[in-house]
N, C-alpha and C positions, 0 to 999 in steps of 0.2 A: 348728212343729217342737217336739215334745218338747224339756222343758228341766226337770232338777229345780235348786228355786233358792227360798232363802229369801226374794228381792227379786222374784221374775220376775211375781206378781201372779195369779198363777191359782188360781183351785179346782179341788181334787183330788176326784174320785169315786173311792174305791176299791170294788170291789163284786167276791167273792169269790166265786164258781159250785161248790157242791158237785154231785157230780155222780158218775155209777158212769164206772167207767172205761170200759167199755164205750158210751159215749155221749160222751167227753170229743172225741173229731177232732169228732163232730158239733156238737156245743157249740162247739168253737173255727173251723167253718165258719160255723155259724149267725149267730155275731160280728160276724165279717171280714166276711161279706157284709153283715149291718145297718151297721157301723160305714161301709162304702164305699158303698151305697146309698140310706142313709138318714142316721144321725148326722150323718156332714163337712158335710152341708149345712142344720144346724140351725142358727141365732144360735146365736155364742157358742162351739162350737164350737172348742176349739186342736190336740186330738190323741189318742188313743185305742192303748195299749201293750197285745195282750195275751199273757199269760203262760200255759203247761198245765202243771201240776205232774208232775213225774217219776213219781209213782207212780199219775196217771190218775185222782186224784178231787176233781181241784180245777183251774178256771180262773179266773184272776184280769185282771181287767181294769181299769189304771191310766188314766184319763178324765181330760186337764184340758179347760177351761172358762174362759172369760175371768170369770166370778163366778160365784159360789154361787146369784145371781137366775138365771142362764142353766140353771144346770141345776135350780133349782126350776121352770122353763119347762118344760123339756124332758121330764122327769118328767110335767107336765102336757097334753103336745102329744099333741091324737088321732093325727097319724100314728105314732107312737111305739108307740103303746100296744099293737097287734097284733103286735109283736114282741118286746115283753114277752111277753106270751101264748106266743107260741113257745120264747123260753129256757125258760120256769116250769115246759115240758112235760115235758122232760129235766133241769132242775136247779133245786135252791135256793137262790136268790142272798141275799147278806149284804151290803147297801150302806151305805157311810157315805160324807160329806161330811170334807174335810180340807184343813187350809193348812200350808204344809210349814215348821217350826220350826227344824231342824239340815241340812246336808249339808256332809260332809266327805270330801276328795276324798284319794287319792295323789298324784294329781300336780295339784293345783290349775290353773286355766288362769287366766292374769293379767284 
């Protein structure tokens, strides 16, 4: 389950997809189907949010990870790899590694 949380222990991938808007549904199919066919089932593995930006030239996709090793793995994994190959075709990704410092809620849950 998604979960943002300074305690909860995960590595963040954020990784930002530029992209024409003309290509942005394809992009956010391209995803969904990697993330359900391939990612969920990689070690490591916790959860996979993605986002299309309103104006169509940008997909961002919020990745946690039970550690920063799991997704230097995965990064690494041949089955992986050919699905990179496919986002790169239609867009260019911005990836970073992140641990989350702040979150501050309205209605805090106890």
């Amino acid at each position: 389950m998604s979960e943002i949380g300074v305690k909860n222990g995960v590595a963040t991938m954020i990784n930002v997809f530029h992209v024409e808007p003309e290509d942005q549904k394809k992009l956010v199919a391209l995803l969904v189907e990697t993330t359900e066919s391939v990612m969920r089932h990689v070690p490591g593995f916790v959860s996979a949010n993605i986002h299309a930006s309103v104006d169509g030239t940008r997909v961002v996709n919020y990745a946690q990870w039970e550690s920063e090793e799991h997704i230097e793995a995965m990064l690494a994994d041949p089955e992986v790899h050919p699905h990179f190959a496919e986002v790169r075709a239609i867009a260019r990704p911005e990836r970073g590694t992140y641990r989350v410092v702040y979150v501050e809620e309205a209605n805090p849950r106890d």
